[in-house]
Each structure stands twice: as C-alpha cells, then as structure tokens.
N, C-alpha and C positions, 0 to 999 in steps of 0.2 A: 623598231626598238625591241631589244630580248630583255625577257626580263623571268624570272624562277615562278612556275606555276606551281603552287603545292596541291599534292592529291593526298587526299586524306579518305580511311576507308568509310564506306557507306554504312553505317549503324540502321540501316529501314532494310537495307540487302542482305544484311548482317557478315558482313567484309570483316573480315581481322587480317588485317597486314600494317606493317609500318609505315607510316606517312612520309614521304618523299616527295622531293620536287624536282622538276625538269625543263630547263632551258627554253623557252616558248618564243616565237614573235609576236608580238602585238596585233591581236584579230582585228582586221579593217570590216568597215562595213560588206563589201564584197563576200568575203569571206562569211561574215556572220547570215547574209542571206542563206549562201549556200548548205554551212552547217543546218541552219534553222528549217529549208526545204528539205534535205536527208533526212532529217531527225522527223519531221512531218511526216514524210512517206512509209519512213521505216515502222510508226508507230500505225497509223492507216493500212499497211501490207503485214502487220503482224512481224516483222523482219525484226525486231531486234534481238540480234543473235551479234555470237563472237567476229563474224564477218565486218557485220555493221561497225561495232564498235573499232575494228582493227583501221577501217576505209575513215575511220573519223579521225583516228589517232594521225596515220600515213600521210592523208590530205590537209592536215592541218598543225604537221610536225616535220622537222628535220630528220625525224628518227629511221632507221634502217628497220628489215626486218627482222635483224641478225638482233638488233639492239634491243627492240620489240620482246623477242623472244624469248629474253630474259625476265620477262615478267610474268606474274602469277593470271589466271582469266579474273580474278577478282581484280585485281591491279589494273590489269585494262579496260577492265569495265567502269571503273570509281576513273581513269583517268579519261576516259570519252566522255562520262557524263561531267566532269568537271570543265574540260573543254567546252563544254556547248552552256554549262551556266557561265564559263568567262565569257563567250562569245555575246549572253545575250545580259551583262551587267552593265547597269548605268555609266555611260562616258560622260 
C-alpha cells in the first residue's frame, strides 16, 4: 500500500527546509529488520555519512538518483531518519 511520508526538518540538527512529502510503500517487517540492522551497523562503524543515508533512501524508496539529486543533504538526511522512525512505529 503507498501512502505520503512527510519529512519535516530536524530542529535538534538544526535543518531549515520546507516540509515535503513523498510517495512511500508500506514498510513490511522484512524491510524494517533490515533498515534497523543498517542503521545499527552504521552507528557501531561510526559510518553515518551522506552514503548511508542516500543507501537508506534508494533501498527503501522508488526514487531515482536523478530524482534524489534534487534534494538539499539536509533534505536527505531529515528523510532517511524519518524512514527508519516510520519503519520502527507502532503497527
């Protein structure tokens, strides 16, 4: 099921961008494992950098890179970590 993820900027990261949202599938348990072991690793390896975030968006979105690219690094950084808080919200 698709349904409009809003991302909104991170006020603790101190983001100013315009809140927007973007067409999502419905994160299955599957999926939420794997987010949740990326996002482990990456925070244990020191790794959270623009890569990580980009590999969270890609693997867990329709989106191109082409489409990607149009966004700001605050932008995809406030929408990786909103991903992995939908992944890990009460069903």
């Amino acid at each position: 099921m698709k349904y409009k993820l809003k991302v909104k900027p991170s006020k603790e990261l101190g983001h100013k961008f315009e809140p927007f949202e973007i067409e999502i599938e419905e994160i299955g348990w599957d999926q939420r494992v794997i987010i949740n072991d990326e996002y482990q690793k990456a925070i244990i390896d020191k790794e959270l950098n623009f890569s990580f975030w980009s590999k969270i968006i890609f693997n867990n979105t329709h989106l191109t890179k082409e489409e990607l690219h149009k966004y700001s690094y605050e932008e995809i950084h406030s929408f990786a970590l909103t991903l992995i808080e939908e992944a890990n919200k009460k069903k």
